[in-house]
Backbone as CSV, one residue per row, in Angstrom:
resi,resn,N_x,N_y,N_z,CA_x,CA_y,CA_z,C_x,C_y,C_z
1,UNK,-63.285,97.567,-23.601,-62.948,96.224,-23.326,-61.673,96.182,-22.509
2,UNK,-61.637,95.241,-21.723,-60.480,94.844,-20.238,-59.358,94.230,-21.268
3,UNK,-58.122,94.070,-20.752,-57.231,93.540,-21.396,-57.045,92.263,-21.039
4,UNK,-57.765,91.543,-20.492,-57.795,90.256,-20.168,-59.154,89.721,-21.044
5,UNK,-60.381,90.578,-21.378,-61.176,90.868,-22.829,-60.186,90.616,-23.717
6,UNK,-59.203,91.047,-24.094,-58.877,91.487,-25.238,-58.060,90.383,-25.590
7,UNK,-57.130,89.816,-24.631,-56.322,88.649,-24.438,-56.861,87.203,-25.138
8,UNK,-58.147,87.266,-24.004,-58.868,86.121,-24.029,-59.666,86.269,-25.588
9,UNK,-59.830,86.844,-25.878,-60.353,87.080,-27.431,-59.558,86.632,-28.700
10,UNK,-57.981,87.337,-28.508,-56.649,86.826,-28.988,-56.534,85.362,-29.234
11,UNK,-56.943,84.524,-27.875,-56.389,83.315,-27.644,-57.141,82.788,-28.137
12,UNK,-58.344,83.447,-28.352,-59.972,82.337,-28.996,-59.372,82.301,-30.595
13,UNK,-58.966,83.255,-31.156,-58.995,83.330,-32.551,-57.424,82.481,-32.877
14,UNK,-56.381,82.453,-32.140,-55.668,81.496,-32.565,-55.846,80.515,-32.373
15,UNK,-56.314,80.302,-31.498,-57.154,78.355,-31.679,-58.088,77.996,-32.708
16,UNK,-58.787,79.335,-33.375,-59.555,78.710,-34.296,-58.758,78.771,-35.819
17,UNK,-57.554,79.175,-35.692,-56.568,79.357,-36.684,-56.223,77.935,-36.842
18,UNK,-55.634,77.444,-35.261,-54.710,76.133,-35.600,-55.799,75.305,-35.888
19,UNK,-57.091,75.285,-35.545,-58.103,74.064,-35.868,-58.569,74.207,-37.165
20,UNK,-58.709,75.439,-37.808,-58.412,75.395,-39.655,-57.613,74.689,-40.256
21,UNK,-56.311,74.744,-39.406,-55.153,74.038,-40.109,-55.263,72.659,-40.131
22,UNK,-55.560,71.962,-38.846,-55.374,70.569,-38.499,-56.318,70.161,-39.099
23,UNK,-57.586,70.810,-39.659,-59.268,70.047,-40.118,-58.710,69.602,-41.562
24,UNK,-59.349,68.677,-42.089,-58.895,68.294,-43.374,-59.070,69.029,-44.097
25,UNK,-58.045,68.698,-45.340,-58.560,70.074,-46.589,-59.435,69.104,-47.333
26,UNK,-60.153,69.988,-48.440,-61.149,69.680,-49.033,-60.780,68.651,-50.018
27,UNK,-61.674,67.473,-50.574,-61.130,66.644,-51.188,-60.480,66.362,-52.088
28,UNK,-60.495,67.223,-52.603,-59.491,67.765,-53.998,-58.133,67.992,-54.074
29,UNK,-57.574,68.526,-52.093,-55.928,69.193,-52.304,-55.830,67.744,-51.144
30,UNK,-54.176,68.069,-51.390,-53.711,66.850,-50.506,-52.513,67.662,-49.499
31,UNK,-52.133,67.630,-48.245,-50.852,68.628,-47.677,-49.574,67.867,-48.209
32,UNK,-48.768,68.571,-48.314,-47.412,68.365,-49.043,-47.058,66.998,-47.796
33,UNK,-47.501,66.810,-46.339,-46.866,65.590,-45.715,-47.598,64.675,-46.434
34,UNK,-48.421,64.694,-46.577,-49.119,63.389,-47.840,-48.851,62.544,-48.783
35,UNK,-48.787,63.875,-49.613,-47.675,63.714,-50.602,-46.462,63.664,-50.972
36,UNK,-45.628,63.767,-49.774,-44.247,63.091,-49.041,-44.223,61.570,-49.042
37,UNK,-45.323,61.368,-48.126,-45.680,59.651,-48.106,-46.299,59.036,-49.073
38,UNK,-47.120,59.819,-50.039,-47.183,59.160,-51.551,-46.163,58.783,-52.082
39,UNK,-44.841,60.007,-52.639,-43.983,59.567,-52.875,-43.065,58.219,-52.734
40,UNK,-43.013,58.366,-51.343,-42.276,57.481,-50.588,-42.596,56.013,-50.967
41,UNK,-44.135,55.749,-50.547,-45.150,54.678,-51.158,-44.742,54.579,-52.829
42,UNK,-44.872,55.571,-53.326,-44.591,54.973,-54.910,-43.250,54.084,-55.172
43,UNK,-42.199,55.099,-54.652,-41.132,54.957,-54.565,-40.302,53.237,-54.342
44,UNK,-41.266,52.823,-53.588,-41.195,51.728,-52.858,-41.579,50.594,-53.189
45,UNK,-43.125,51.096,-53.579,-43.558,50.122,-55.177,-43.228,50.011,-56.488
46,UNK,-41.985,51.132,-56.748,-41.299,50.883,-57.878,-40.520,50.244,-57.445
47,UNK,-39.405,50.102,-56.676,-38.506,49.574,-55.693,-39.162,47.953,-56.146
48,UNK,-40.264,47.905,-55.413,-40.620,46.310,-55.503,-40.625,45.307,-56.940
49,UNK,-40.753,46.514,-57.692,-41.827,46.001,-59.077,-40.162,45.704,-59.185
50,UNK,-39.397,46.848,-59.588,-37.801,46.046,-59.856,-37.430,45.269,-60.031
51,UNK,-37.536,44.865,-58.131,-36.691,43.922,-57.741,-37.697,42.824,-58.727
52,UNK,-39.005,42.597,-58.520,-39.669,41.018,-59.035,-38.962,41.203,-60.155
53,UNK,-39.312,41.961,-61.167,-38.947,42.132,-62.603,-37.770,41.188,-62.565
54,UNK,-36.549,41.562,-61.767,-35.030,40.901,-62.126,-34.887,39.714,-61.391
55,UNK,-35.834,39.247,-60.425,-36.028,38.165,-60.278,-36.457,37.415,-61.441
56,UNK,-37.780,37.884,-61.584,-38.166,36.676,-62.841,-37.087,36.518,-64.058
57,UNK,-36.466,38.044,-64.354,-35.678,37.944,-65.124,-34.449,36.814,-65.567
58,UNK,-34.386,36.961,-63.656,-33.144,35.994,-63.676,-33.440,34.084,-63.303
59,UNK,-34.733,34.261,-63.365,-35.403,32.756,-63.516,-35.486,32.349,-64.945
60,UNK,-35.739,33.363,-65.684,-35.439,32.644,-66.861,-34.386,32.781,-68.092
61,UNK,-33.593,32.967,-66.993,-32.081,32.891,-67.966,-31.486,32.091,-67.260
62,UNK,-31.696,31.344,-65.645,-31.174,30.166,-65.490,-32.232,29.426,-66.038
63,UNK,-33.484,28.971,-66.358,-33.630,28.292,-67.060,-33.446,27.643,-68.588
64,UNK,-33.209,29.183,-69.489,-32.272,29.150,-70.688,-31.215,28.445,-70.340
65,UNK,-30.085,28.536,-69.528,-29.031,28.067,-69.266,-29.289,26.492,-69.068
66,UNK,-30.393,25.651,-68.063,-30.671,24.657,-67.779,-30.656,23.982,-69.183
67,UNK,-31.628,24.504,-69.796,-32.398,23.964,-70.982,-30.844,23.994,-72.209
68,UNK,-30.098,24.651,-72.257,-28.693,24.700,-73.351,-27.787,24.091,-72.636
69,UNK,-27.867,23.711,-71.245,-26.852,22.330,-70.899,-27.183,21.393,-70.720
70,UNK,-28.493,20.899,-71.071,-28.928,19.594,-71.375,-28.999,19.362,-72.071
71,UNK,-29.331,20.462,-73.529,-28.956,19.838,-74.623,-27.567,19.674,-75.287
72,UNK,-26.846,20.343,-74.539,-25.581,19.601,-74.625,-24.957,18.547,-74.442
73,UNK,-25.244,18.110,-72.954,-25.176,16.512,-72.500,-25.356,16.111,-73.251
74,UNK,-27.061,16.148,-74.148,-27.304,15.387,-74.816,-26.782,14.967,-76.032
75,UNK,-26.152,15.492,-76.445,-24.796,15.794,-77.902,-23.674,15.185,-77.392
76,UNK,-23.016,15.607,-75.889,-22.297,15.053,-75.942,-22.271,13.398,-75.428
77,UNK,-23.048,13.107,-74.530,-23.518,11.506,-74.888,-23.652,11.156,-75.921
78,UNK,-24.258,11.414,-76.826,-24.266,10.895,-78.572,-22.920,10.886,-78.962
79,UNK,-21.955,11.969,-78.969,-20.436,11.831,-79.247,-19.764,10.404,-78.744
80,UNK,-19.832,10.443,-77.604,-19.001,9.353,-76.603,-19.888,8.280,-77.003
81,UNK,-20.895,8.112,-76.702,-21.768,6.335,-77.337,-20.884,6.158,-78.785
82,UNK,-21.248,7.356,-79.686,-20.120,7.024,-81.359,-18.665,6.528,-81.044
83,UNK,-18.245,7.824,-80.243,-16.522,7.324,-80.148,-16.546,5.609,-79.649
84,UNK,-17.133,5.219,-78.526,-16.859,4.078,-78.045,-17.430,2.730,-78.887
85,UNK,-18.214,3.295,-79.696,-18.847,1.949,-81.150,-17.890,1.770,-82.232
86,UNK,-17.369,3.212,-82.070,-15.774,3.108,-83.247,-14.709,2.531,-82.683
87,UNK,-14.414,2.888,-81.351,-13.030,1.799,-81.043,-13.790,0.643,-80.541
88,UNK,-14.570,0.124,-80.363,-15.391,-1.130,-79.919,-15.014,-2.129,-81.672
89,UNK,-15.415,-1.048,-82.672,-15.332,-1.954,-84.171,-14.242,-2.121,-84.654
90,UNK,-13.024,-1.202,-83.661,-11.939,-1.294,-84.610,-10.949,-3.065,-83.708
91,UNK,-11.951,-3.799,-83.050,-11.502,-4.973,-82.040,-11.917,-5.963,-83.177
92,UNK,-11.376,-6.970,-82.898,-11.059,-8.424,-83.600,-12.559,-8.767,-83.612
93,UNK,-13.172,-9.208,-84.082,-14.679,-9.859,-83.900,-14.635,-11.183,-82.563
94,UNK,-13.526,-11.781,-82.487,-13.404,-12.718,-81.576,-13.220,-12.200,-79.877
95,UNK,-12.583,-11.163,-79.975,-12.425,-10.015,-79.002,-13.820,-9.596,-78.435
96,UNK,-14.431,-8.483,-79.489,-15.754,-8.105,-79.301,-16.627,-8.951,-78.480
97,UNK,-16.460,-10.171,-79.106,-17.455,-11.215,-78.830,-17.387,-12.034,-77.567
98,UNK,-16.405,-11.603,-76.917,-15.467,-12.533,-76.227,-16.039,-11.617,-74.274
99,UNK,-16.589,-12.428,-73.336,-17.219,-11.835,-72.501,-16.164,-10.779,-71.910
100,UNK,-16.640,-9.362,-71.216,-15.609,-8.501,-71.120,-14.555,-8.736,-69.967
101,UNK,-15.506,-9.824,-68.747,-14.527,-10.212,-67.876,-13.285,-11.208,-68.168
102,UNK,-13.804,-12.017,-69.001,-12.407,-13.222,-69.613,-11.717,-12.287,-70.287
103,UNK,-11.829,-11.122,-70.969,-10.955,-10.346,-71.509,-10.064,-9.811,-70.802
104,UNK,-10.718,-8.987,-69.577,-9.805,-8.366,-68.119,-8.889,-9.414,-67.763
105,UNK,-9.624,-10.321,-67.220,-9.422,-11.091,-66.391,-7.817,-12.122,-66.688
106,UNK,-8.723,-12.744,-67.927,-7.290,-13.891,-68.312,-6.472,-13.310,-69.256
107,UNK,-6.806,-12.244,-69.921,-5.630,-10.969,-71.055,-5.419,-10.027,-70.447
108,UNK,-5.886,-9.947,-69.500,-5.305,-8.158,-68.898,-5.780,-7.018,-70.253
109,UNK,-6.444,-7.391,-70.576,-7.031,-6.454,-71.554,-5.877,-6.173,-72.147
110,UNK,-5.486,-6.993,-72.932,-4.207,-7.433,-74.013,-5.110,-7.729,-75.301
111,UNK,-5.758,-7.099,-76.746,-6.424,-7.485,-77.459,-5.281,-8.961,-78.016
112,UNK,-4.018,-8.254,-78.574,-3.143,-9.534,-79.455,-3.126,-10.680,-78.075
113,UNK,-2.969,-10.649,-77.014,-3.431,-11.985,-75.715,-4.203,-12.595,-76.235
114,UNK,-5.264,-11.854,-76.344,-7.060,-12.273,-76.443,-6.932,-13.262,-78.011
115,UNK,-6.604,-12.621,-78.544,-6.680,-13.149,-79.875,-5.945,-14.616,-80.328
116,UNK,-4.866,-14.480,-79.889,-3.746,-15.019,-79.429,-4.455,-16.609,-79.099
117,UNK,-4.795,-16.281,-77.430,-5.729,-16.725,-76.358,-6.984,-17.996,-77.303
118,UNK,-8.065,-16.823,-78.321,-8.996,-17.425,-78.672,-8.198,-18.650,-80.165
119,UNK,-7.481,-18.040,-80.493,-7.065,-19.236,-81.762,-6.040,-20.186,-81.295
120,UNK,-5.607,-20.352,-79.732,-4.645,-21.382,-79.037,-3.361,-21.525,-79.695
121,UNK,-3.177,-20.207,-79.830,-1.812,-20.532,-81.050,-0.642,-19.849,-80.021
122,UNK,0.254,-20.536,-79.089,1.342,-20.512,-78.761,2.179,-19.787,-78.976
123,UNK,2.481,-20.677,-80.337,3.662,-20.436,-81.390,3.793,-18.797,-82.156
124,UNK,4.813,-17.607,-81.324,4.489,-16.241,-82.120,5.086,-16.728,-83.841
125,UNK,5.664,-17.743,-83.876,6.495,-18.159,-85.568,5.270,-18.452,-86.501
126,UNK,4.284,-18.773,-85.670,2.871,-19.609,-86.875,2.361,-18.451,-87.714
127,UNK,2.368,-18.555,-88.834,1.994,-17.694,-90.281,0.801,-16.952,-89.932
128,UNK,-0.290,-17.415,-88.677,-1.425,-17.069,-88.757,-1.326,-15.810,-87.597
129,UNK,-0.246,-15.457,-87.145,-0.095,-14.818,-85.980,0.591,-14.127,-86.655
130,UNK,1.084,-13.947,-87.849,2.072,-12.807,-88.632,1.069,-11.835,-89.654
131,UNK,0.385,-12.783,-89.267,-1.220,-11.591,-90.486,-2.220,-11.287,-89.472
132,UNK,-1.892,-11.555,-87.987,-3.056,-10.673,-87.392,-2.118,-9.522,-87.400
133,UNK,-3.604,-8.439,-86.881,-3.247,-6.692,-86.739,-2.835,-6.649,-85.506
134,UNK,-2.027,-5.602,-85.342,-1.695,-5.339,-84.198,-3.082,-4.307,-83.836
135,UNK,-2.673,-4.373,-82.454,-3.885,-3.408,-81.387,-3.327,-2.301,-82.076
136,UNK,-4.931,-2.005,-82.277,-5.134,-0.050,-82.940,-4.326,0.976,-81.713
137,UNK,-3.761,1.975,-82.363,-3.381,2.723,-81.567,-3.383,3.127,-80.829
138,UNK,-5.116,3.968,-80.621,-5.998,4.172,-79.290,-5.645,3.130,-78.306
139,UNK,-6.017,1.790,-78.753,-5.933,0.962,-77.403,-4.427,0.841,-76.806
140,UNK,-3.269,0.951,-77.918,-2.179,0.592,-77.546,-1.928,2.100,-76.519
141,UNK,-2.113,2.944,-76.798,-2.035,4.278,-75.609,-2.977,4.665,-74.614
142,UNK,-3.766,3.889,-74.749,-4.688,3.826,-73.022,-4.176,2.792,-72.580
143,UNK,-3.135,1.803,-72.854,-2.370,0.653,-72.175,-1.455,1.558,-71.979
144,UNK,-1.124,2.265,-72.293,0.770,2.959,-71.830,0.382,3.920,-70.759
145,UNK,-1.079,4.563,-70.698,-1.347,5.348,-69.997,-1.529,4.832,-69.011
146,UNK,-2.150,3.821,-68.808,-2.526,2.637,-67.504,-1.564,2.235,-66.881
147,UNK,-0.457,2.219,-67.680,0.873,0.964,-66.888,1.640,2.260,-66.545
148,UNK,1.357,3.928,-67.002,2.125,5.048,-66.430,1.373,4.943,-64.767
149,UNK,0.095,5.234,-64.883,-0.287,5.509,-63.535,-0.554,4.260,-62.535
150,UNK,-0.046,3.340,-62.948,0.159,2.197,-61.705,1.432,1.951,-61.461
């Protein structure tokens, strides 16, 4: 055999080397680049699953949160409606009763005015003006607080 025989013979059998390689393997094995990009793919879909996971996670712990500050509001509206029925009762019945603008308006939101005002009694000497109460405390210090910031 010629050495250009022998060559060309050479060159036949490494081509049928590399076309072994490149042909698929049998269905059973997978090449390690495959299974590089499996990885990768898994990798990625764990990656995803994660992230949703701590999403949803974190949907429903702001909704916990939603749901425990509304029911707070709701407590504390119930507080404040009470507080304001208690200093509302601790007012003269003539006061209470008395529309809230004529109260502003012609007492300056003065309860002893008002009172004053509704029994036409002038006179601070008249006996009946020495046995009313003075304005409850509360009110007398949201008046001091009022006449601070004006």
């Amino acid at each position: 055999m010629s050495t250009a025989a022998s060559s060309r013979s050479e060159l036949h059998g490494r081509k049928q080397q590399q076309q072994q390689r490149s042909e698929p393997m049998s269905p059973g094995t997978l090449s390690s680049k495959t299974i590089r990009s499996l990885n990768r793919h898994a990798q990625r879909q764990l990656a995803e699953e994660q992230r949703l996971a701590m999403l949803e996670n974190f949907d429903m712990e702001v909704e916990d949160k939603i749901r425990s500050m509304r029911t707070q509001l709701e407590a504390d509206k119930m507080d404040l409606r009470l507080k304001a029925e208690c200093e509302i009762a601790q007012l003269p019945r003539c006061v209470r009763e008395m529309p809230l603008k004529t109260f502003v308006h012609e007492y300056g939101g003065d309860v002893t005015a008002a009172v004053r005002g509704m029994l036409r009694v002038e006179d601070e000497e008249n006996s009946v003006l020495a046995s009313l109460p003075e304005a409850p405390l509360a009110i007398r210090m949201r008046r001091k607080k009022a006449a601070q910031h004006q």
